[in-house]
Backbone as JSON, one array per atom type, in Angstrom:
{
  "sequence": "XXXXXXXXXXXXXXXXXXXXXXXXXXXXXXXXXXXXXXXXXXXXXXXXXXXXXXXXXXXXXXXXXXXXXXXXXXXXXXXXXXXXXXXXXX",
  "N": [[111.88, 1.31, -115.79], [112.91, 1.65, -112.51], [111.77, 1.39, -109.23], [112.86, 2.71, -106.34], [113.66, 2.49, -102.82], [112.68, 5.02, -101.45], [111.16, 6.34, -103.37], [109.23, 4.38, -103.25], [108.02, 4.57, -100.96], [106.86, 7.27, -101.13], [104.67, 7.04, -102.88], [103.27, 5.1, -101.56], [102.31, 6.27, -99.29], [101.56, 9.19, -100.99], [99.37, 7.77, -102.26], [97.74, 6.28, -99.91], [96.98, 8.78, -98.35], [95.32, 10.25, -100.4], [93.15, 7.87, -100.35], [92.52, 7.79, -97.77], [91.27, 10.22, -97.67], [89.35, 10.08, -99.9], [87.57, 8.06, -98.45], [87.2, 5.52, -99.06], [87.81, 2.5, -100.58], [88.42, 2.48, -104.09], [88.12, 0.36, -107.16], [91.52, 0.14, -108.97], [91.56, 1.25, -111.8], [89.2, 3.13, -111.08], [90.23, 4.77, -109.49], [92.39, 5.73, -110.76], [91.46, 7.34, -112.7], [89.75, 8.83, -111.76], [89.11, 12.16, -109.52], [90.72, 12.02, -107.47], [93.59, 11.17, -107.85], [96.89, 11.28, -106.92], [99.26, 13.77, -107.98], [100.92, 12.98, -110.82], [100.95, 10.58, -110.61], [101.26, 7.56, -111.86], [100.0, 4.56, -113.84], [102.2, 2.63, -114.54], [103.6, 2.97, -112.52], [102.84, 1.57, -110.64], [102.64, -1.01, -111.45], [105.12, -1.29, -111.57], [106.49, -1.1, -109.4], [104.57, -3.01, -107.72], [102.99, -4.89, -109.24], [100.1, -5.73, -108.84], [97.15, -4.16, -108.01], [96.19, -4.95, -105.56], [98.74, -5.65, -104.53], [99.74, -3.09, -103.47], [97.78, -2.1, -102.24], [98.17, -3.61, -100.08], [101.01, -3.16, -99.16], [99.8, -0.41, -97.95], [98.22, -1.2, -96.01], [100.08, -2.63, -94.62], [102.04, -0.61, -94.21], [100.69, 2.13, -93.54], [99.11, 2.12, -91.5], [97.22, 3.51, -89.86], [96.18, 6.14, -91.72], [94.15, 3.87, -93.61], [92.83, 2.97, -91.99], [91.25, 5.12, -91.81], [90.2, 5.28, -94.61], [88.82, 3.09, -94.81], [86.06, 3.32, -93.16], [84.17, 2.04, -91.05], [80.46, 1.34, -91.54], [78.06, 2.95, -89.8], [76.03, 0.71, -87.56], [72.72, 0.34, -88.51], [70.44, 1.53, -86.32], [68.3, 0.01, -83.83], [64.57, -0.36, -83.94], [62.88, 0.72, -81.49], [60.95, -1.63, -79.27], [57.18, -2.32, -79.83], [54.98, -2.11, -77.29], [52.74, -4.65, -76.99], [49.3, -5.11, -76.52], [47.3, -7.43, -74.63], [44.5, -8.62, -75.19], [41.44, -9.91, -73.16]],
  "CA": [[112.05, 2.16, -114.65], [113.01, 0.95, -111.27], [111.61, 2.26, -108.35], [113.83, 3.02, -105.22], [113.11, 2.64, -101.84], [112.22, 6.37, -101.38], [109.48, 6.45, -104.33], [107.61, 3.47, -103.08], [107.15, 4.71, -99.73], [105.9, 8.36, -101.25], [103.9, 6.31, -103.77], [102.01, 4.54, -100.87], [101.81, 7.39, -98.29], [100.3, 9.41, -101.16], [97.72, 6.72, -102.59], [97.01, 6.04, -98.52], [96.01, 9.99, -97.75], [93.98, 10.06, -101.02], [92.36, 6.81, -100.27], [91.49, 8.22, -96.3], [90.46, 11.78, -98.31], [87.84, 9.49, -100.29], [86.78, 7.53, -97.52], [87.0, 3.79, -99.35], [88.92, 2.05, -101.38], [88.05, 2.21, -105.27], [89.25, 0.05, -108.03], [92.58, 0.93, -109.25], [90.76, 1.99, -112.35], [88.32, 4.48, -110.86], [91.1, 5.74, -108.84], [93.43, 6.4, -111.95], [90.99, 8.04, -113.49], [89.01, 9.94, -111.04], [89.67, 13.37, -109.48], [91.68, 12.09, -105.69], [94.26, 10.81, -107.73], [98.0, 12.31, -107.15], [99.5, 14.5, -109.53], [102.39, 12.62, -111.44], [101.36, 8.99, -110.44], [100.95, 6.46, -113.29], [99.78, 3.66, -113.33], [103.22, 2.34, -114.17], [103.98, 3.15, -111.41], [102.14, 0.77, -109.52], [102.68, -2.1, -111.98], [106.65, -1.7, -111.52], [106.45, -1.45, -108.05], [103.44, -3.81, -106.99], [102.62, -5.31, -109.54], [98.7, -5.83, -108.54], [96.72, -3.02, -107.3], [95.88, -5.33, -104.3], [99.56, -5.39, -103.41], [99.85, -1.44, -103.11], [96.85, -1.85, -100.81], [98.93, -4.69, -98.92], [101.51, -2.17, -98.35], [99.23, 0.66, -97.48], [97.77, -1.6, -95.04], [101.26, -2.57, -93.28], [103.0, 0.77, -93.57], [100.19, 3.23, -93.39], [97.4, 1.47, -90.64], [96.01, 4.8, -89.44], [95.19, 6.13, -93.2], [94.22, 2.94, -94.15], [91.5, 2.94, -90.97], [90.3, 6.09, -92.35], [89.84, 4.84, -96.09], [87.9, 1.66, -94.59], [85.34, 3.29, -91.65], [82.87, 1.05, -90.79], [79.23, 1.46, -91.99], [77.07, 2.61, -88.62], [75.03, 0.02, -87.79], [71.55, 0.8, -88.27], [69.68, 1.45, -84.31], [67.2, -0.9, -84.03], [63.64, 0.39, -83.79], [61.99, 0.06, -80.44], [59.73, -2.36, -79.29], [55.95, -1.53, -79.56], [53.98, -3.15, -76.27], [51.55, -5.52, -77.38], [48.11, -5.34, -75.11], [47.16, -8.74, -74.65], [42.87, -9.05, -75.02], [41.21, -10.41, -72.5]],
  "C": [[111.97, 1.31, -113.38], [112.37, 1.53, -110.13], [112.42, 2.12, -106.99], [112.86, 2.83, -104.73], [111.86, 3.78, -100.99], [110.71, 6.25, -102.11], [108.71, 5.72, -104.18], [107.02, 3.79, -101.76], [106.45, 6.47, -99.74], [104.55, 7.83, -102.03], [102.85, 6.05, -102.41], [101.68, 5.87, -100.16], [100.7, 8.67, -99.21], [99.03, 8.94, -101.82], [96.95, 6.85, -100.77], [96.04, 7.59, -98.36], [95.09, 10.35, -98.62], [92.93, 9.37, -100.88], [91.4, 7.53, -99.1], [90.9, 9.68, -97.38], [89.33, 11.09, -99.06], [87.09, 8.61, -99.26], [86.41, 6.23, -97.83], [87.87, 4.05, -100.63], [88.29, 1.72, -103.04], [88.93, 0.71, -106.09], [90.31, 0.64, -108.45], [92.31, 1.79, -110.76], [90.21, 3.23, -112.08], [89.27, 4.82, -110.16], [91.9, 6.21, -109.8], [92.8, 7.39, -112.68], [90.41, 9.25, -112.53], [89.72, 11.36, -110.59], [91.19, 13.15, -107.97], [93.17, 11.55, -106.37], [95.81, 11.93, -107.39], [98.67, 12.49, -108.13], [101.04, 13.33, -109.92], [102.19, 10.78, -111.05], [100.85, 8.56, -111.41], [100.73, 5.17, -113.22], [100.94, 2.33, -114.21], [103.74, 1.61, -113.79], [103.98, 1.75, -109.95], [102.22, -0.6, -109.8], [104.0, -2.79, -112.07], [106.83, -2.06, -110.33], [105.6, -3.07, -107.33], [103.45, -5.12, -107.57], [101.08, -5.86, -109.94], [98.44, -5.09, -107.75], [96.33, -3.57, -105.46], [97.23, -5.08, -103.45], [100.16, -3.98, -103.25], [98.83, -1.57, -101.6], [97.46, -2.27, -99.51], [99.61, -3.71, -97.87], [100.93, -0.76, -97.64], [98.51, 0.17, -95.79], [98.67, -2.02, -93.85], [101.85, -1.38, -92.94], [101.99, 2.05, -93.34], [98.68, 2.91, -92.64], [96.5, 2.58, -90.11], [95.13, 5.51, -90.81], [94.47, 5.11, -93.53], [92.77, 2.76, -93.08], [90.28, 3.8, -91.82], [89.62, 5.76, -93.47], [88.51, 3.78, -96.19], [87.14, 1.93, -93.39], [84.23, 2.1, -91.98], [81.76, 1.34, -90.66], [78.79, 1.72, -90.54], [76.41, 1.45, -88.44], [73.71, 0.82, -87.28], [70.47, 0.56, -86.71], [68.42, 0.7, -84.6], [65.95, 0.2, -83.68], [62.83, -0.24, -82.28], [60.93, -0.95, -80.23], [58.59, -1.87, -79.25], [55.38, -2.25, -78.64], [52.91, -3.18, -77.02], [50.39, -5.5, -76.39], [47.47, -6.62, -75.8], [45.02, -8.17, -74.53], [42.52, -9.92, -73.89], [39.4, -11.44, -73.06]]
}
């Protein structure tokens, strides 16, 4: 099976809005298996097209940079805890 132009750019667009709907990027494993995946994709799919699950990401990361934000937020950083004043002894 070949994939057209068309099917690789539904392919990424819907891996990308699953990916932002989980909120990080799994293995291609736990994503095949788990529940976010989309209906009818195979993993194939991804091996005709891509080849390596990294280069799906590649393209998710050039053609779909706003999903692709979402999928990858950035951890808060934790607020530091105030200083406590020290009273110096005399």
């Amino acid at each position: 099976m070949i994939l057209n132009g068309k099917r690789k750019d539904r392919i990424v667009k819907e891996v990308a809005m699953a990916l932002a709907e989980m909120g990080s990027v799994p293995t291609q494993k736990e994503f095949l298996h788990g529940p976010h995946k989309p209906f009818g994709l195979r993993a194939e799919e991804i091996q005709k097209g891509w080849r390596k699950w990294a280069g799906l990401l590649d393209a998710i990361k050039r053609y779909q940079p706003e999903l692709w934000e979402l999928a990858n937020k950035p951890k808060p950083a934790p607020k530091p805890k105030p200083a406590t004043a020290v009273k110096k002894e005399k």
